[in-house]
N, C-alpha and C positions, 0 to 999 in steps of 0.2 A: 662534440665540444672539445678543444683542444685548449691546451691552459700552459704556462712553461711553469717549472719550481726552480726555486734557488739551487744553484749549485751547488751551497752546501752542503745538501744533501748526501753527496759524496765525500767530503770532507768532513762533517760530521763520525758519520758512517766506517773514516781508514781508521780510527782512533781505537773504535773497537774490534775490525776485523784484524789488523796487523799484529792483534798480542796473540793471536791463535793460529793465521795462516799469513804468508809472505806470499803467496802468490796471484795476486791480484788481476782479475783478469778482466781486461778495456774492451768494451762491444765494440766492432765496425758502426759504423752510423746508416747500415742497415737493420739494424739489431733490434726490436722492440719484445717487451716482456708483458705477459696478459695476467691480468688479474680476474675473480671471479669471487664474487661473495652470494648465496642463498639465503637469506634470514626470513625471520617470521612477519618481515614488512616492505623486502623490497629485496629485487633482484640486478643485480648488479655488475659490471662485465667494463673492466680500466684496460687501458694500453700503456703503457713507459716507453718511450724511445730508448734510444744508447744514450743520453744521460741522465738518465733517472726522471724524465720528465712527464708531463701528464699529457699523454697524446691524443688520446678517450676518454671517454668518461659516461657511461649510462647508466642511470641505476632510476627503477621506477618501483612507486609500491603497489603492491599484490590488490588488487580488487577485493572490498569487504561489502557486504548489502548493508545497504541503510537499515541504524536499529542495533547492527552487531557492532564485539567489540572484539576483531579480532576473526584472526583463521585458524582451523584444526590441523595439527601439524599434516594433516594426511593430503588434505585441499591445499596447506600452501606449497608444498611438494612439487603437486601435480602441476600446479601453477607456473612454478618454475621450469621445469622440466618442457610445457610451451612453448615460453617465453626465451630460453636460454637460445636456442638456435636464433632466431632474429637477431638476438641481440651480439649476436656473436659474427654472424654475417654482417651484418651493420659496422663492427668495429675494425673489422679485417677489410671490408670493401674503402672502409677509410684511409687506413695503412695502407694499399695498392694504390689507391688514388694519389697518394702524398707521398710515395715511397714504392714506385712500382717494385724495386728489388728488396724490400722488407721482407724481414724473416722473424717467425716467431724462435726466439731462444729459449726460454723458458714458462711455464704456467704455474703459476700460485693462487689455493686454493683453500676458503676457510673451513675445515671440515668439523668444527668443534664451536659450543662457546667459548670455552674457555679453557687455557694452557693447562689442564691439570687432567690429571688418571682420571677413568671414567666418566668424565662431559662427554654429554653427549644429547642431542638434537635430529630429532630423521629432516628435519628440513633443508641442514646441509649436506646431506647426500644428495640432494640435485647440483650441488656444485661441482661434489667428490667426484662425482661420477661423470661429469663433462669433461672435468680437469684434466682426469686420469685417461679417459679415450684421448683425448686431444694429444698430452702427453708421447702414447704409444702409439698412434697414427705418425706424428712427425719425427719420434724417435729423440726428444728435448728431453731436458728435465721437471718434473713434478716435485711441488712443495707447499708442504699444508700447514698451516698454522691455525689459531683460532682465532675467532669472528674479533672477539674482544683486543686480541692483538693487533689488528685492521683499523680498530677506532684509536688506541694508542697512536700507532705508526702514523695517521693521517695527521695527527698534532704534532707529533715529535720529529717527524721531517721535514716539516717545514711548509707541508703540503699545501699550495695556492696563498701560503704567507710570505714577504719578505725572506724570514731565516728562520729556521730551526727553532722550536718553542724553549727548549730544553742545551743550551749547550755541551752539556756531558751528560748524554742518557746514561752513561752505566754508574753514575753516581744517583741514588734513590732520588726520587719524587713522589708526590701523590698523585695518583689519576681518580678521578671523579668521573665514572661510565653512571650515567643519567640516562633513558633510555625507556622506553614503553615495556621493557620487559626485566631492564635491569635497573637495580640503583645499588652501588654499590662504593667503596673508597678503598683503594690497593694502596698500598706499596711496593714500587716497583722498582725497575731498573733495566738496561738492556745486559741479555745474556749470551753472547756469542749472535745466532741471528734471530733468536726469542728475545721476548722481553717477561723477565719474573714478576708475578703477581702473586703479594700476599694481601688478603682481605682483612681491611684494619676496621671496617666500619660496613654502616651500612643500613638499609632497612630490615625488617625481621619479618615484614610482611610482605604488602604490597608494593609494589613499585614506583616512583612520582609519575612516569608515565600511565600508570595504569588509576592513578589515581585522576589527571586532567585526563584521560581517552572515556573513562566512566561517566564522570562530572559533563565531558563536551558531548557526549554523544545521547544524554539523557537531555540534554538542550537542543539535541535537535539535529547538530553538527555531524560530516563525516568522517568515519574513522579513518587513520589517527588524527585526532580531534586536537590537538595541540597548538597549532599554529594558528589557528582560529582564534581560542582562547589568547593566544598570545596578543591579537589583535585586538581585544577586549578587552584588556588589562594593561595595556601601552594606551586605551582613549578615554581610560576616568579615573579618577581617585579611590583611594579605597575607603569604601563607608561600613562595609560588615564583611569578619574574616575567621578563617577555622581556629580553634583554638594554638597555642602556640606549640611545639612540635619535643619532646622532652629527650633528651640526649643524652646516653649513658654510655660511659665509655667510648663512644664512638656508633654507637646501635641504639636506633630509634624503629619506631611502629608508626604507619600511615592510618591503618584503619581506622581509627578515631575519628580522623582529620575525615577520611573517605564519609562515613558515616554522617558529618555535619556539613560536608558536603553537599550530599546531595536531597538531603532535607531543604537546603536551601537553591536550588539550582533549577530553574524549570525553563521551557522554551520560551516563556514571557517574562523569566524572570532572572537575567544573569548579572543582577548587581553584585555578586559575593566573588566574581572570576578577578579584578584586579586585588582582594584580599589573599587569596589563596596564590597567586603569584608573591605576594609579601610576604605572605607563610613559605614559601619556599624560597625566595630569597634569604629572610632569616635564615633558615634552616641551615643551608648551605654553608653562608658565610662562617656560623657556629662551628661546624662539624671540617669547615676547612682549617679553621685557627684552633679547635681544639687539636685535630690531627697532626698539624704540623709543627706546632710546640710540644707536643708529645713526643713525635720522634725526631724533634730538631730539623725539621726540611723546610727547604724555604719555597721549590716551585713547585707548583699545583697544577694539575693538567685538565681541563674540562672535558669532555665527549659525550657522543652521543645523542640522539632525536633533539631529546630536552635542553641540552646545553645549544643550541639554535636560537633557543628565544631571547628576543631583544630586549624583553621587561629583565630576563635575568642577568644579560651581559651588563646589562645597565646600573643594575640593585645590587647585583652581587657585591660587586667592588665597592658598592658606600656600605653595604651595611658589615663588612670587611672592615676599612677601614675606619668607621667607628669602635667595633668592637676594637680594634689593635691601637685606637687613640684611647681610649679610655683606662684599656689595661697596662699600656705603658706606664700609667702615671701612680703605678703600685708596682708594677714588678719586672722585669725584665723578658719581654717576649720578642716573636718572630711576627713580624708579618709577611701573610704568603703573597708570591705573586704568581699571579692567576693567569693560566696560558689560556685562550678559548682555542680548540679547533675549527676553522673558517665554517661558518654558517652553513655555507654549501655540502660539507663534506663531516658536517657535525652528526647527522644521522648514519644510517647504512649505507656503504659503498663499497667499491671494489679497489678504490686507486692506492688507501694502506697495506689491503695484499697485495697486492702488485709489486707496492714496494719493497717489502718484505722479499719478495719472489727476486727481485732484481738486487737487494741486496746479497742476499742469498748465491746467487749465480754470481755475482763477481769476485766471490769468496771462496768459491771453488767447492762448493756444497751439495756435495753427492744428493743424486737426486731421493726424494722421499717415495717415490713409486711402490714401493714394496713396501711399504710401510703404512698405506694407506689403502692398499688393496686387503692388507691385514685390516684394518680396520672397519674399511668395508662389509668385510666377509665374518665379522665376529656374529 
């Protein structure tokens, strides 16, 4: 699949590499840069041409048996590790095709969830570990960042959108990583060719995706069970729903909700899935306008599996906007405005590292190879 992004992306992008390095460096228009993400739902393998653009794009999820919810870090591994050659020959046979004299310049690789000391996942060492050969076969640079960073980057550069969600990443935002494994609300910002996450919020328990993958796959539906659900909940009103979702400081618990859940939820009987999207829609909307009157920010970043669904792209924003018409009319507040990352690229993919990777390399970004062989080998 081949896709173009906005230029922007580049210009975005000089704002924050120019205050650290001046030496900016222009790919030939042979030039493409490969991305690679292993998660616990899909494996995933981008191409960038020389303008940051989307040249490839594969990313499919991991095989689970009817009944489960989910793979054991050790099976989606193996899974990967399959699958990664195919999908690798596939993106490269595309590049020759379109590009007989294309060259890979660089690989970026998600080795982590998340940007912080000790995250850590065995299921992106099938990435680390493609990355880092591939790497030292062409003799390129390697650079690894975390998964989490991947779902950012896919919003904030603009990725398969118009423009850039975010015009000055390095001035904070919230990001909202919605997700089968994750639910969480940062504070962020870009940092050199990272981007900083401090976690302001969040679940204490379970996940929202772990919460609809429970509920869909006890109905019957295949894991990840989401989208299903989603289709459920976009073709009726809601007539019975979880209780409402209680919020403190910024940290709320699912398992309640999970619990009343799936007492009501059976293969005959899924009248209660368009409430439980209204429960999450609330939800959301709350924990966006609390967080960003709190720390003064005005834009909000979606991602991730869950932020796909059309019931919430849809609800989010009214029941957002009600809360910010109502409270107006007592105090003086922020309302947020809500970036989505494109439907397509809302779950797990590769084409965020990538760009990252392509950022990275035009900034003159010593390769991370030794760095990640270290971590490899811890």
């Amino acid at each position: 699949m081949m896709r173009s992004l906005h230029p922007s992306l580049m210009q975005y992008w000089a704002k924050s590499v120019m205050k650290t390095d001046d030496r900016k460096i222009r790919p030939d228009e042979n030039s493409f840069f490969l991305g690679i993400d292993t998660s616990n739902y899909k494996t995933s393998v981008s191409l960038l041409d020389h303008q940051g653009a989307l040249f490839f794009q594969k990313s499919e999820l991991l095989e689970v048996k009817k009944g489960e919810c989910g793979l054991r870090q050790s099976t989606a591994y193996f899974n990967h590790g399959r699958r990664l050659p195919s999908f690798l020959k596939e993106g490269l046979d595309c590049m020759r095709e379109k590009c007989p004299e294309g060259k890979i310049r660089a690989v970026a690789l998600s080795f982590r969830p998340r940007n912080v000391e000790k995250s850590y996942m065995p299921v992106f060492l099938a990435g680390l570990e493609a990355g880092v050969n591939i790497g030292n076969a062409l003799n390129i640079p390697v650079y690894g960042f975390s998964h989490q960073e991947g779902h950012i980057h896919s919003v904030i550069s603009g990725t398969l959108n118009e423009h850039p969600a975010v015009e000055e990443p390095e001035k904070p935002f919230i990001f909202f990583h919605i997700s089968g494994g994750t639910t969480e609300a940062l504070l962020c910002s870009l940092d050199g060719i990272h981007y900083s996450a401090e976690i302001a919020g969040g679940t204490k328990d379970i996940s929202l995706g772990q919460l609809l993958d429970r509920a869909g796959v006890q109905a019957g539906f295949p894991f990840p069970a989401g989208k299903y659900l989603d289709q459920l909940a976009l073709a009726a009103p809601v007539t019975v729903k979880p209780s409402k979702v209680r919020i403190r400081d910024g940290w709320f618990n699912l398992s309640g909700q999970e619990t009343q859940v799936r007492k009501m939820i059976t293969p005959d009987d899924c009248s209660c899935v368009p409430g439980i999207f209204h429960m999450i829609s609330e939800l959301l909307a709350e924990e966006a306008f609390f967080l960003c009157n709190k720390y003064g920010i005005t834009d909000l970043v979606i991602a991730g599996g869950v932020g796909a669904s059309k019931y919430l792209r849809t609800n989010v924003p009214k029941e957002l906007e009600g809360l910010t018409g109502m409270r107006k009319a007592t105090t003086e507040t922020i309302g947020p405005r809500i970036h989505w990352g494109s439907p397509e690229l809302s779950g797990d993919n590769g084409s965020g590292i990538a760009g990252l990777g392509y950022n990275a390399w035009i900034s003159g970004e010593p390769s991370h190879a030794n760095m990640l062989l270290d971590f490899l080998n811890r």
